[in-house]
KOLKOL-695332 format. One record per residue (C-alpha): residue in three letters; chain; x, y, z. Coordinates in steps of 0.05 Angstrom, whole numbers, plus 5000, padded with zeros to 4 digits. Layout:
<sites>
<site resn="Ala" chain="A" east="X" north="Y" up="Z"/>
...
</sites>
This chain:
<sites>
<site resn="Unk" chain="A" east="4920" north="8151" up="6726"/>
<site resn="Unk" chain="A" east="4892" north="8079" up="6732"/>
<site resn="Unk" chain="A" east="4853" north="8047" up="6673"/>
<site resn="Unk" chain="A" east="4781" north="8079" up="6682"/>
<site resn="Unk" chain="A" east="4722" north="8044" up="6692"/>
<site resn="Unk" chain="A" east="4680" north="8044" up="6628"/>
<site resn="Unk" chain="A" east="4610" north="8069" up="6609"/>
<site resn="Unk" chain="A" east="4588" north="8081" up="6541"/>
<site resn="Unk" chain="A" east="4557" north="8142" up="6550"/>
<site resn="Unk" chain="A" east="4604" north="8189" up="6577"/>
<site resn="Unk" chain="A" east="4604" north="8235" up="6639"/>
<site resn="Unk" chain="A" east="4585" north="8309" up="6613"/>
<site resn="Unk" chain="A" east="4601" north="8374" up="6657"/>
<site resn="Unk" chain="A" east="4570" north="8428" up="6621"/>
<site resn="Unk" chain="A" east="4585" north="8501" up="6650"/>
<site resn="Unk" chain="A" east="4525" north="8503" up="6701"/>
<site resn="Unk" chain="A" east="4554" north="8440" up="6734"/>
<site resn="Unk" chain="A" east="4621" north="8456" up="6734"/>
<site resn="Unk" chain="A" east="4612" north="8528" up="6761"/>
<site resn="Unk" chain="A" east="4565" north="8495" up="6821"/>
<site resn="Unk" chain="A" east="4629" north="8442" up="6830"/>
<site resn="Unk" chain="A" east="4683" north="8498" up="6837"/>
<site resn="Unk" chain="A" east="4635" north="8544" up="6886"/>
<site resn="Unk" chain="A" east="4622" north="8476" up="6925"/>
<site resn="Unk" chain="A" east="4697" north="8463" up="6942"/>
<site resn="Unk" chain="A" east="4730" north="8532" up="6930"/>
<site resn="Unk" chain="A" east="4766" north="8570" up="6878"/>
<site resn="Unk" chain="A" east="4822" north="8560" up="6916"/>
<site resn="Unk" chain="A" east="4822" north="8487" up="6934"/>
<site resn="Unk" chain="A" east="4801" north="8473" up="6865"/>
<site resn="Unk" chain="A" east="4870" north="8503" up="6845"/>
<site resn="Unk" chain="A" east="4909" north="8474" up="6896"/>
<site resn="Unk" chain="A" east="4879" north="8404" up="6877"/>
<site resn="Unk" chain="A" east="4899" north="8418" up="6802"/>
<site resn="Unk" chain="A" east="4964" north="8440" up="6813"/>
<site resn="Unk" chain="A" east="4980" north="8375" up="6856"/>
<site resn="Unk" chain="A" east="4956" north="8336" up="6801"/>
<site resn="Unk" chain="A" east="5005" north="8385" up="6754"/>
<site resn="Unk" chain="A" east="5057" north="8360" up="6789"/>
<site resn="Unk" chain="A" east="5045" north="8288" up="6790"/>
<site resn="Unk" chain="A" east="5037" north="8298" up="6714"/>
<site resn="Unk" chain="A" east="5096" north="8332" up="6709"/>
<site resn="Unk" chain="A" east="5137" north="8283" up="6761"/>
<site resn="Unk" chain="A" east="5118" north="8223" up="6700"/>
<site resn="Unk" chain="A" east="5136" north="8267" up="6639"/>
<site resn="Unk" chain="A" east="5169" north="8217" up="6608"/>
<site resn="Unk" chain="A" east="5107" north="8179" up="6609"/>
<site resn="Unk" chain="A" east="5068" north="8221" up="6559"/>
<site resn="Unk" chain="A" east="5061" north="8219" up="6483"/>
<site resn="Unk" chain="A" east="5077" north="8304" up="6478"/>
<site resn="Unk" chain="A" east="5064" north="8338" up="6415"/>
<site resn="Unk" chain="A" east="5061" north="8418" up="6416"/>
<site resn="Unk" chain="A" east="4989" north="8439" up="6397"/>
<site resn="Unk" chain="A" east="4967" north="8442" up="6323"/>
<site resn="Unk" chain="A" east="4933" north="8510" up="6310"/>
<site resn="Unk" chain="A" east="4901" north="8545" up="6257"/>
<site resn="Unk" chain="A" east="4909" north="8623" up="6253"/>
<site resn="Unk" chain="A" east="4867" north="8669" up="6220"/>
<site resn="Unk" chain="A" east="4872" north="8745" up="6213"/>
<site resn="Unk" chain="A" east="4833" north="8760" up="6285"/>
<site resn="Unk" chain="A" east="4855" north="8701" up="6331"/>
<site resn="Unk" chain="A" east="4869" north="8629" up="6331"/>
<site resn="Unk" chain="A" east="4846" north="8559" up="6331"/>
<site resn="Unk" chain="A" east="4883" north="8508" up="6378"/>
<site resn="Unk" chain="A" east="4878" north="8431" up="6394"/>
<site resn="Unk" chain="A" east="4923" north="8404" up="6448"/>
<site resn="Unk" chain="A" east="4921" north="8331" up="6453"/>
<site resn="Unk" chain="A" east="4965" north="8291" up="6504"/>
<site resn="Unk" chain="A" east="4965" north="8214" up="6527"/>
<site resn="Unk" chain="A" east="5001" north="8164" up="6573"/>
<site resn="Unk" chain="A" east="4989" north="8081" up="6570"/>
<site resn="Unk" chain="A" east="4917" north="8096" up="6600"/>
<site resn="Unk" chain="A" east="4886" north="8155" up="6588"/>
<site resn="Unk" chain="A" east="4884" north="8209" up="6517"/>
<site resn="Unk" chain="A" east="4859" north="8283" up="6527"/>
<site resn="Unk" chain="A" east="4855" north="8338" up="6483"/>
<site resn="Unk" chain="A" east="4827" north="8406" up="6493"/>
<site resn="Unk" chain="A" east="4787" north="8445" up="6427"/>
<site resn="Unk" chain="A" east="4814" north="8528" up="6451"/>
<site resn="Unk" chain="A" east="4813" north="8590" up="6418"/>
<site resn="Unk" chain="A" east="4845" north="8653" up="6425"/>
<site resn="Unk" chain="A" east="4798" north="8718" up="6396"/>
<site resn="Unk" chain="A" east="4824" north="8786" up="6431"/>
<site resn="Unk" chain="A" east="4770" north="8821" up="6394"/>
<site resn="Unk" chain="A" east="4717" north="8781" up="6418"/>
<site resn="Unk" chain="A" east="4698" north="8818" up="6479"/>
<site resn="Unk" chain="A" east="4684" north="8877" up="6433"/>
<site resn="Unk" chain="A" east="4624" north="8829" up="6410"/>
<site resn="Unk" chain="A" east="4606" north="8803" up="6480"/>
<site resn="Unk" chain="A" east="4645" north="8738" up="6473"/>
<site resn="Unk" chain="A" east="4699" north="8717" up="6510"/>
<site resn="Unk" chain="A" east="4784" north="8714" up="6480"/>
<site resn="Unk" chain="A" east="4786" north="8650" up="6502"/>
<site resn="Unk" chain="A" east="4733" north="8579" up="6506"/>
<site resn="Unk" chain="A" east="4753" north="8506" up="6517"/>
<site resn="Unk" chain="A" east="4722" north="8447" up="6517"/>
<site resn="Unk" chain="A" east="4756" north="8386" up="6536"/>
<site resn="Unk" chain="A" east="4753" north="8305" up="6525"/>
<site resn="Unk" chain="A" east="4782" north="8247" up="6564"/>
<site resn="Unk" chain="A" east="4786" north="8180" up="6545"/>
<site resn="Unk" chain="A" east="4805" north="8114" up="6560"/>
<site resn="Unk" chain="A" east="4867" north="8094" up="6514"/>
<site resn="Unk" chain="A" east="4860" north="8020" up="6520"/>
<site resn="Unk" chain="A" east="4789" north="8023" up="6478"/>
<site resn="Unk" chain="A" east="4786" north="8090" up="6455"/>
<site resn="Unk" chain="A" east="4720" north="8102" up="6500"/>
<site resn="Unk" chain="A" east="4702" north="8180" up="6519"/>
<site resn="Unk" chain="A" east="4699" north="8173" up="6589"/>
<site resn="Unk" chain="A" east="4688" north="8257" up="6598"/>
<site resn="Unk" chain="A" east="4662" north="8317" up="6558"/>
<site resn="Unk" chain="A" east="4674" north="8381" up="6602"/>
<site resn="Unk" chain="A" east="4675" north="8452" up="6588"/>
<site resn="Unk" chain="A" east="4750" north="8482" up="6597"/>
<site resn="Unk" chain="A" east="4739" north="8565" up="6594"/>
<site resn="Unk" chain="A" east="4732" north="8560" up="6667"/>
<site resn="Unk" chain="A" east="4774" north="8505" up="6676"/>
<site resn="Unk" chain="A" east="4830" north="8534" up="6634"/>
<site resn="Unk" chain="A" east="4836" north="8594" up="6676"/>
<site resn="Unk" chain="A" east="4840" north="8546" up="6743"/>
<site resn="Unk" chain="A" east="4895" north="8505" up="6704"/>
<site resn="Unk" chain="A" east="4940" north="8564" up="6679"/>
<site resn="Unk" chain="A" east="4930" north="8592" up="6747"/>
<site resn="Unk" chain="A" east="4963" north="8534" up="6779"/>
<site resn="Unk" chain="A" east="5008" north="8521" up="6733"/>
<site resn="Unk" chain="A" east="5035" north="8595" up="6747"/>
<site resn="Unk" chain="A" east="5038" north="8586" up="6821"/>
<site resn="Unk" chain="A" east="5067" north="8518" up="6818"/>
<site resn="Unk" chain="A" east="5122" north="8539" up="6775"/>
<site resn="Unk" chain="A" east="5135" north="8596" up="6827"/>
<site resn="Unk" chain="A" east="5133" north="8565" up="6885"/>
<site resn="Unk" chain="A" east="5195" north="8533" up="6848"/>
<site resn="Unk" chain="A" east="5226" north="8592" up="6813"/>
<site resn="Unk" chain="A" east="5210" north="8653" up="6863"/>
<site resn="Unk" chain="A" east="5242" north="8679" up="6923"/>
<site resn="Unk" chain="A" east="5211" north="8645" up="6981"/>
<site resn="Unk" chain="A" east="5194" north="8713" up="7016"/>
<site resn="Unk" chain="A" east="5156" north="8730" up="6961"/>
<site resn="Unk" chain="A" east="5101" north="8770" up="6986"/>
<site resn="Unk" chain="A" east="5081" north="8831" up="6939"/>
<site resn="Unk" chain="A" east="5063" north="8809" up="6864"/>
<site resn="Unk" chain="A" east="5043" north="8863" up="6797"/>
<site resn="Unk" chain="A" east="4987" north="8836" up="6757"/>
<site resn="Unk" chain="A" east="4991" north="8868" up="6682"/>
<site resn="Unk" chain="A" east="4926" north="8850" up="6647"/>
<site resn="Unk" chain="A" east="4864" north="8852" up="6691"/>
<site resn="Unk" chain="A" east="4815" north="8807" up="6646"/>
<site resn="Unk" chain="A" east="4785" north="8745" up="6655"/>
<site resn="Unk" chain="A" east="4846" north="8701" up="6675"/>
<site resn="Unk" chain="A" east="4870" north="8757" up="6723"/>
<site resn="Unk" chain="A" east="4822" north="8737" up="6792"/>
<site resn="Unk" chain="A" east="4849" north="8664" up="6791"/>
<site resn="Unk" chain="A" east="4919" north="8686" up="6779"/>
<site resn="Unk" chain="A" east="4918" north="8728" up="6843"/>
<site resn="Unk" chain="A" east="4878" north="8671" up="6888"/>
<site resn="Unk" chain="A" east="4945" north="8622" up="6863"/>
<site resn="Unk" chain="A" east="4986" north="8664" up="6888"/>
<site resn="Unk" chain="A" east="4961" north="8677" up="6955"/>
<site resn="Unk" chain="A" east="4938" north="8622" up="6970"/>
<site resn="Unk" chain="A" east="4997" north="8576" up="6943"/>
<site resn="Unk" chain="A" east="5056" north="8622" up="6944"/>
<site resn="Unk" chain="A" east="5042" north="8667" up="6998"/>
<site resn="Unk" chain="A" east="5037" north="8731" up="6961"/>
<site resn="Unk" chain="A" east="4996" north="8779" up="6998"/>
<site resn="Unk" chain="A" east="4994" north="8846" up="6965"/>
<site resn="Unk" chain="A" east="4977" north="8852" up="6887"/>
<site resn="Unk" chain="A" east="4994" north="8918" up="6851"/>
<site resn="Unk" chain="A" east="4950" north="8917" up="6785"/>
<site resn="Unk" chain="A" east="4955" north="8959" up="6722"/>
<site resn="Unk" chain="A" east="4915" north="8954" up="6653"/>
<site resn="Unk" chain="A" east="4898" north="8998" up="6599"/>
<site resn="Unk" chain="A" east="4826" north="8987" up="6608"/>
<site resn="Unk" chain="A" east="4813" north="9014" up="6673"/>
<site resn="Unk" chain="A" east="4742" north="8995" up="6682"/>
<site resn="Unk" chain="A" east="4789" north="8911" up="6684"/>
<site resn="Unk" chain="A" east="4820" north="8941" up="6735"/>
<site resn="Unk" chain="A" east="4759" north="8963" up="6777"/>
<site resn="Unk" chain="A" east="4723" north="8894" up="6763"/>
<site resn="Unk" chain="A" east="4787" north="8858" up="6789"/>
<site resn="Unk" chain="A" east="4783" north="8897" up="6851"/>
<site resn="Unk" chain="A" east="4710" north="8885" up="6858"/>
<site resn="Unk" chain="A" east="4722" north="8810" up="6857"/>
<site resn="Unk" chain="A" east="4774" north="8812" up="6898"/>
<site resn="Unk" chain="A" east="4739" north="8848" up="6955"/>
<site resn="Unk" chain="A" east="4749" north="8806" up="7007"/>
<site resn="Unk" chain="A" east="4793" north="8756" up="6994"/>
<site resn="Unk" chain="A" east="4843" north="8781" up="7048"/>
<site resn="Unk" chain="A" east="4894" north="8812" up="6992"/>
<site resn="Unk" chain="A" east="4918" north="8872" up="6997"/>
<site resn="Unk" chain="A" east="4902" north="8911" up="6922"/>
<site resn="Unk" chain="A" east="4929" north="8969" up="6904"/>
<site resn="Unk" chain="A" east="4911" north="9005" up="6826"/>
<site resn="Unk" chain="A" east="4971" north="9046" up="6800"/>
<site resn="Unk" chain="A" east="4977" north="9089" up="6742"/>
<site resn="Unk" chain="A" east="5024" north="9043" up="6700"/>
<site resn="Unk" chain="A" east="5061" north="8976" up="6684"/>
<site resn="Unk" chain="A" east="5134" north="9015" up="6717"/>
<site resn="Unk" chain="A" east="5087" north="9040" up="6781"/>
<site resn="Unk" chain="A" east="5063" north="8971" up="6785"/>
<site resn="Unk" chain="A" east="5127" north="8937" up="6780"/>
<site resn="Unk" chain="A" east="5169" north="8976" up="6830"/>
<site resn="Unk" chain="A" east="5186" north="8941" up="6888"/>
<site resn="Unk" chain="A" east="5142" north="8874" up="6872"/>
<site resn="Unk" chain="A" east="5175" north="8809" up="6881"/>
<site resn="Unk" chain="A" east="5131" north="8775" up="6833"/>
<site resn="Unk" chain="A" east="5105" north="8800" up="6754"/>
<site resn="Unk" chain="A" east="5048" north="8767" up="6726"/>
<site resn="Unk" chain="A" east="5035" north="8790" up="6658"/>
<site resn="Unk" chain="A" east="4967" north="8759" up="6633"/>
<site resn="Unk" chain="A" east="4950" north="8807" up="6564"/>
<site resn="Unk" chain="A" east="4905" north="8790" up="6518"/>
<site resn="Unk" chain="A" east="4931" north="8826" up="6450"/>
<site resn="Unk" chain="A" east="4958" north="8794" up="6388"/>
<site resn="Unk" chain="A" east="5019" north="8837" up="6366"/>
<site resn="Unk" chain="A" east="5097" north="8845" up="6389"/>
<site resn="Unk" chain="A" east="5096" north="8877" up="6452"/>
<site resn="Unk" chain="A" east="5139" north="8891" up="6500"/>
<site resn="Unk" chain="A" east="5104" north="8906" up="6573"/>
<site resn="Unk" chain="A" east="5163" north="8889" up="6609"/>
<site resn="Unk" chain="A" east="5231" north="8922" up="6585"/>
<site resn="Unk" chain="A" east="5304" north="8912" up="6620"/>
<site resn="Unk" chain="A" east="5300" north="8979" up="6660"/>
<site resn="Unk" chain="A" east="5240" north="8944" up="6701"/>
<site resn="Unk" chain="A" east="5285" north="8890" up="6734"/>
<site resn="Unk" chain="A" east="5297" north="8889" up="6799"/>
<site resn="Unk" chain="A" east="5348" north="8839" up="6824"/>
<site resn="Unk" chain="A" east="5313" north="8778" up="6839"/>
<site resn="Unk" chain="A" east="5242" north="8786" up="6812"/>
<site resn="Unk" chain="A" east="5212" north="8728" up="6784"/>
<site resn="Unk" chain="A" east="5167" north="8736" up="6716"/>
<site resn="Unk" chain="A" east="5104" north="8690" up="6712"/>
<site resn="Unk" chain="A" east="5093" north="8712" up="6620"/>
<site resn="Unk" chain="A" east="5025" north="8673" up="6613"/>
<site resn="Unk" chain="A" east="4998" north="8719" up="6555"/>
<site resn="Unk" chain="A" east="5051" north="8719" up="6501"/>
<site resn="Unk" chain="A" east="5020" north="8647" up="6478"/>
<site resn="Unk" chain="A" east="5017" north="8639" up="6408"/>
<site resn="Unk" chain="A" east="5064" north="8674" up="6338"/>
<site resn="Unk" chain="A" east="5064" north="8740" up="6333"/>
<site resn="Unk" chain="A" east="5049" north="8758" up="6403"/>
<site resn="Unk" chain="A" east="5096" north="8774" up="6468"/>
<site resn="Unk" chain="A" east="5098" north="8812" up="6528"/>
<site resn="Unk" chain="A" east="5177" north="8818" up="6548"/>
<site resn="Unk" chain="A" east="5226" north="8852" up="6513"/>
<site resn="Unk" chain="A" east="5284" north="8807" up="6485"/>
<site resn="Unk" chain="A" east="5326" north="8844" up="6531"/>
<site resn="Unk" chain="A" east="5294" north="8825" up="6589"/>
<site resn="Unk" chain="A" east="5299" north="8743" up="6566"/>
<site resn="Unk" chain="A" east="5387" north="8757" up="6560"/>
<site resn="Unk" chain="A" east="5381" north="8786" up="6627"/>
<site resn="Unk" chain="A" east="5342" north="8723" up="6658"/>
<site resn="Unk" chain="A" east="5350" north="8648" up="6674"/>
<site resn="Unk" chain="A" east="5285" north="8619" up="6638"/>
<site resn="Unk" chain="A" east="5237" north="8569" up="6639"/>
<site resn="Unk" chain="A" east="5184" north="8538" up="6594"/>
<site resn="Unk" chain="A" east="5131" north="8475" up="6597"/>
<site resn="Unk" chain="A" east="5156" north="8442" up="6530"/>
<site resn="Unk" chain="A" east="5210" north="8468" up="6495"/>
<site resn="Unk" chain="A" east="5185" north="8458" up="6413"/>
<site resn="Unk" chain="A" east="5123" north="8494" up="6432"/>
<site resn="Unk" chain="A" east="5147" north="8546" up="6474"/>
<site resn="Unk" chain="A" east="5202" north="8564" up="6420"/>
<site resn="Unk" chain="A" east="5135" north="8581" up="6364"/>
<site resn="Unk" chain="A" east="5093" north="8607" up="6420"/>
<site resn="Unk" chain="A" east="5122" north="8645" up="6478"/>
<site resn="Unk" chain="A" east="5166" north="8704" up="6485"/>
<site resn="Unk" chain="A" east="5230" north="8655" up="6464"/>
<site resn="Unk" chain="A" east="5207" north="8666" up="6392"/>
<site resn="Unk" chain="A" east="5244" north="8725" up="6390"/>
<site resn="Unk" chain="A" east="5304" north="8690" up="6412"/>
<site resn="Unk" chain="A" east="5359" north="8643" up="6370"/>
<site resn="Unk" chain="A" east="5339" north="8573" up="6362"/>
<site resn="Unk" chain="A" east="5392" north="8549" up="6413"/>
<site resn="Unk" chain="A" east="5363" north="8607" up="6467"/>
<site resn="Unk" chain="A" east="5381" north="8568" up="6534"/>
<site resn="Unk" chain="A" east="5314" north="8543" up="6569"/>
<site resn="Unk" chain="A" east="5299" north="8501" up="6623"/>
<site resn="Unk" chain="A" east="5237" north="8456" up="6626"/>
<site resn="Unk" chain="A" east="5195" north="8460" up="6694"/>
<site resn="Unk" chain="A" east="5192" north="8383" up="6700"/>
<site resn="Unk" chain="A" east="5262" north="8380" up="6702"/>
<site resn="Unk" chain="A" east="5262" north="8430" up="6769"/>
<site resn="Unk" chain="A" east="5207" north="8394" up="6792"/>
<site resn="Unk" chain="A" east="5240" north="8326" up="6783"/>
<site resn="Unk" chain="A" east="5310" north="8358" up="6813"/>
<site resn="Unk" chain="A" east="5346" north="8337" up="6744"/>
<site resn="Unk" chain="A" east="5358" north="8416" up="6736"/>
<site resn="Unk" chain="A" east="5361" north="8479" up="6781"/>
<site resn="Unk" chain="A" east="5313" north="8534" up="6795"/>
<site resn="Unk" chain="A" east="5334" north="8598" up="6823"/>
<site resn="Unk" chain="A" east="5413" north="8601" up="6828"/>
<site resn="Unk" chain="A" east="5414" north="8664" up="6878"/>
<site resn="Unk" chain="A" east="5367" north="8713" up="6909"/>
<site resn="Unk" chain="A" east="5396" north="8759" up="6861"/>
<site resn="Unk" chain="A" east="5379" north="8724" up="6798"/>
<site resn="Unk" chain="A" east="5319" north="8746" up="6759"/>
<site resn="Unk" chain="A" east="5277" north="8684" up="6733"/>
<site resn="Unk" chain="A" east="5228" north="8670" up="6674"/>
<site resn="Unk" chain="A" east="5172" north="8627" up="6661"/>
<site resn="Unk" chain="A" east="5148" north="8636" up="6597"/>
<site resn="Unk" chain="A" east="5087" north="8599" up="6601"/>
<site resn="Unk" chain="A" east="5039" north="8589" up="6540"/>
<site resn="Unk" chain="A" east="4999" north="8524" up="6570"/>
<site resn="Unk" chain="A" east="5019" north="8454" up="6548"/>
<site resn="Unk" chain="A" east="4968" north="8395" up="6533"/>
<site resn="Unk" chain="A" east="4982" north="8362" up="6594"/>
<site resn="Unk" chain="A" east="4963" north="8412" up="6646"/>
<site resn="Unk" chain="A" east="4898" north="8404" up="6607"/>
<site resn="Unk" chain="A" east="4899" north="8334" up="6624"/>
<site resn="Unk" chain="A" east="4909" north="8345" up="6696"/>
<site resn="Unk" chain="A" east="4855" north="8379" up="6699"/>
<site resn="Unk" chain="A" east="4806" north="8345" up="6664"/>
<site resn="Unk" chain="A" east="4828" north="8289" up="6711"/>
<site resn="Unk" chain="A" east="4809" north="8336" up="6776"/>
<site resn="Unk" chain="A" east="4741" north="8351" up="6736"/>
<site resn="Unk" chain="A" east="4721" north="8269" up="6723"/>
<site resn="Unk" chain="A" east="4745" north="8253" up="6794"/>
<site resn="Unk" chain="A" east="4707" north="8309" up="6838"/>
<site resn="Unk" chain="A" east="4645" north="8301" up="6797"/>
<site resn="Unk" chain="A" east="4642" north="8231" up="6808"/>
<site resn="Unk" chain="A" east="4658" north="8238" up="6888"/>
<site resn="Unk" chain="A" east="4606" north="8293" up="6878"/>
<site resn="Unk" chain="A" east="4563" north="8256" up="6846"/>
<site resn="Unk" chain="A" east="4542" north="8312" up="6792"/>
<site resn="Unk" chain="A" east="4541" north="8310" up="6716"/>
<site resn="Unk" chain="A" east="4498" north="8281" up="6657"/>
<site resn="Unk" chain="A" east="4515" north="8214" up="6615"/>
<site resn="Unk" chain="A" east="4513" north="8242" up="6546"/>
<site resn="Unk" chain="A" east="4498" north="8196" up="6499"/>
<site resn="Unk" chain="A" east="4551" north="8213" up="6443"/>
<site resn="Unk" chain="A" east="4568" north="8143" up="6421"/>
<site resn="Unk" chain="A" east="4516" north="8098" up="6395"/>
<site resn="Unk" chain="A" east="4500" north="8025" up="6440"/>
<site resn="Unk" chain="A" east="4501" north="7972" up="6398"/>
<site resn="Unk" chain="A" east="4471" north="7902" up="6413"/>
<site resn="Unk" chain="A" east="4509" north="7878" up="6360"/>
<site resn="Unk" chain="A" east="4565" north="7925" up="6351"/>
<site resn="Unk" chain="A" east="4573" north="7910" up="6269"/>
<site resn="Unk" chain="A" east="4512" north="7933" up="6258"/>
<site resn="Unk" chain="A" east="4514" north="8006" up="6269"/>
<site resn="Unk" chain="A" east="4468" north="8012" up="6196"/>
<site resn="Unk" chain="A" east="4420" north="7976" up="6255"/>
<site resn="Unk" chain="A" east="4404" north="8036" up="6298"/>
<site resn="Unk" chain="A" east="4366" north="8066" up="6235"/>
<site resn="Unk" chain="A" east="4316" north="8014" up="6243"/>
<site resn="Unk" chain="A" east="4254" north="8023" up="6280"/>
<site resn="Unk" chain="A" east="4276" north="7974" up="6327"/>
<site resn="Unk" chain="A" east="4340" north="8009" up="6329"/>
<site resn="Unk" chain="A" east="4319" north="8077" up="6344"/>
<site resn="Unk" chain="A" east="4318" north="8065" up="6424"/>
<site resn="Unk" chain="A" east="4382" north="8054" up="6462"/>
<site resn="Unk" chain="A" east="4400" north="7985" up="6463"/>
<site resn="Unk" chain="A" east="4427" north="7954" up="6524"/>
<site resn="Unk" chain="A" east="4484" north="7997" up="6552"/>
<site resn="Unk" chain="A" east="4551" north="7969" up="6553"/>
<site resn="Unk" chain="A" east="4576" north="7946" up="6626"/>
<site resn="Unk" chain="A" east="4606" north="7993" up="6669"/>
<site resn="Unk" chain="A" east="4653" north="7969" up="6706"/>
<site resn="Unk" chain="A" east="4632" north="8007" up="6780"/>
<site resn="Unk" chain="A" east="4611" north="8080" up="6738"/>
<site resn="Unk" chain="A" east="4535" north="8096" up="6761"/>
<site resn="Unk" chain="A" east="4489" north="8076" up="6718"/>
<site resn="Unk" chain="A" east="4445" north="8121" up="6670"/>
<site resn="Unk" chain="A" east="4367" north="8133" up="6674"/>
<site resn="Unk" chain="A" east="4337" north="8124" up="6600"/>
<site resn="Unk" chain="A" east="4284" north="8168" up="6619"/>
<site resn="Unk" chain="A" east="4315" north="8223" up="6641"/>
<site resn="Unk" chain="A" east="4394" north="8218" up="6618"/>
<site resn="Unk" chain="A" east="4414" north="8246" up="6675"/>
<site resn="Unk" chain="A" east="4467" north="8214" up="6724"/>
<site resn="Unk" chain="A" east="4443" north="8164" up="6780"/>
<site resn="Unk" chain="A" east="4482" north="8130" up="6842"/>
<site resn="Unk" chain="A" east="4493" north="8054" up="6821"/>
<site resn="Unk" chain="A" east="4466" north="7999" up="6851"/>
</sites>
């Protein structure tokens, strides 16, 4: 990413504006575009300050901030994880999201990341398929019909191929919405009465569950030879969706290794549990798939920079766009050691806003974003 232009007050895309963004281009091309940018991202790993996330856990859920930076731009992405949330109409998972401009520190973008976060993971997953699956990959199981479940499918048909999905969840009424949704979108969906019906035959399992606890949705008598696994849901301690079995039987794959190894279902495995990266496929420093034969693993939990990726989509299409508030979350200073200043009278206005560098200009009166001059 190229040094930003800079404007004190940065670019906001609250949820209105980022849902009207994603209808305006597509759900699809939205996910396309992030996964390109994924593996750009990916392509410069070595580029990137990494750290694995730093969460806090409490009895019902956790806390997560996932911060990531090059020599230009910092992001960091405020998540939490509640499975008992939808009992009180809230959703398991909101993000928000901050970019900013490394050189100066600057915020140069406050978006919302629920919806976002479901576009990212669901490019991540197909990206890492379209490098770990069979290439004839056409029929895919989705276990775990919630909220991340529509975008998963759309990924997969639209950047893998896959055109028949075969779902299963406990709640049946996810399973009926997911159909619903999916109405058509050209896919071929078919309900069955469990994860083994679901599985059979399927060249592709998604598993995308939502509860915190040991589980084991997939076991080793569900293999076929040469499935690949996409495990999104098993993200955090304490919680997994393949059986340990199923990992010995498997070549597998993981965004960064330190995290992955607390997080995913390779925390049920030794510390020296063979993994492979995905940027080192991507780069061709490592294999993928060594056969048709061979079942493959991603164990995907979701890794700071995928965040950044997509926070970089976000800030670009809203400015070609042209939507989005400046949000004025930093104070102006005329004189900036004087920030006591702004408590005067004559510092209660805005002072004269910082130069910006080619980034539109913002309307006192109104705060809301205008073309520049």
């Amino acid at each position: 990413m190229n040094r930003p232009s800079l404007c004190i007050h940065p670019l906001y895309l609250s949820v209105p504006t980022v849902v009207e963004l994603v209808r305006r281009r597509g759900v699809a091309r939205c996910i396309d575009a992030i996964a390109r940018n994924i593996e750009a991202d990916f392509l410069r790993w070595v580029d990137f300050d990494k750290s694995a996330r730093v969460a806090n856990h409490s009895r019902d859920g956790v806390i997560e901030l996932m911060p990531v930076s090059d020599d230009t731009a910092y992001s960091f992405k405020y998540v939490n994880g509640h499975p008992k949330n939808t009992a009180l109409g809230l959703s398991t998972v909101m993000a928000f999201g901050v970019l900013a401009d490394v050189a100066t520190g600057t915020p140069l973008l406050l978006s919302e990341l629920t919806l976002t976060t479901a576009l990212r993971t669901a490019a991540t997953s197909a990206l890492a398929a379209r490098a770990l699956a069979r290439g004839e990959s056409r029929v895919m199981a989705l276990i775990g019909n919630g909220a991340q479940s529509e975008f998963q499918a759309l990924a997969f048909q639209h950047l893998v191929g896959i055109d028949t999905v075969r779902l299963f969840d406990v709640d049946s009424a996810a399973t009926a919405k997911l159909m619903a949704n999916l109405a058509g979108s050209g896919l071929k969906v078919q309900a069955c009465a469990s994860t083994r019906e679901a599985v059979r035959g399927a060249d592709i399992v998604t598993t995308v569950t939502a509860d915190k606890t040991y589980a084991t949705i997939i076991t080793p008598d569900m293999l076929e030879p040469g499935v690949h696994i996409n495990a999104v849901g098993g993200d955090c301690p304490g919680k997994t969706e393949l059986a340990a079995a199923v990992l010995e039987a498997a070549k597998v794959f993981v965004e960064f290794a330190p995290q992955s190894r607390v997080e995913g279902d390779i925390q049920q495995m030794p510390a020296d549990f063979a993994v492979t990266e995905l940027w080192e496929v991507l780069s061709g420093l490592r294999t993928g798939r060594d056969s048709n034969e061979q079942v493959t693993v991603f164990d995907s939990v979701g890794f700071a920079l995928e965040d950044y990726s997509a926070l970089r989509f976000m800030y670009e299409a809203a400015q070609e766009d042209g939507v989005g508030e400046r949000l004025a979350l930093i104070p102006a200073l005329a004189d900036p050691k004087n920030l006591f200043g702004v408590l005067s009278r004559e510092g209660c206005g805005v002072a004269a806003p910082a130069p910006t560098l080619g980034l539109p200009q913002v309307d006192e009166r109104s705060d809301r974003l205008q073309s520049a001059s």
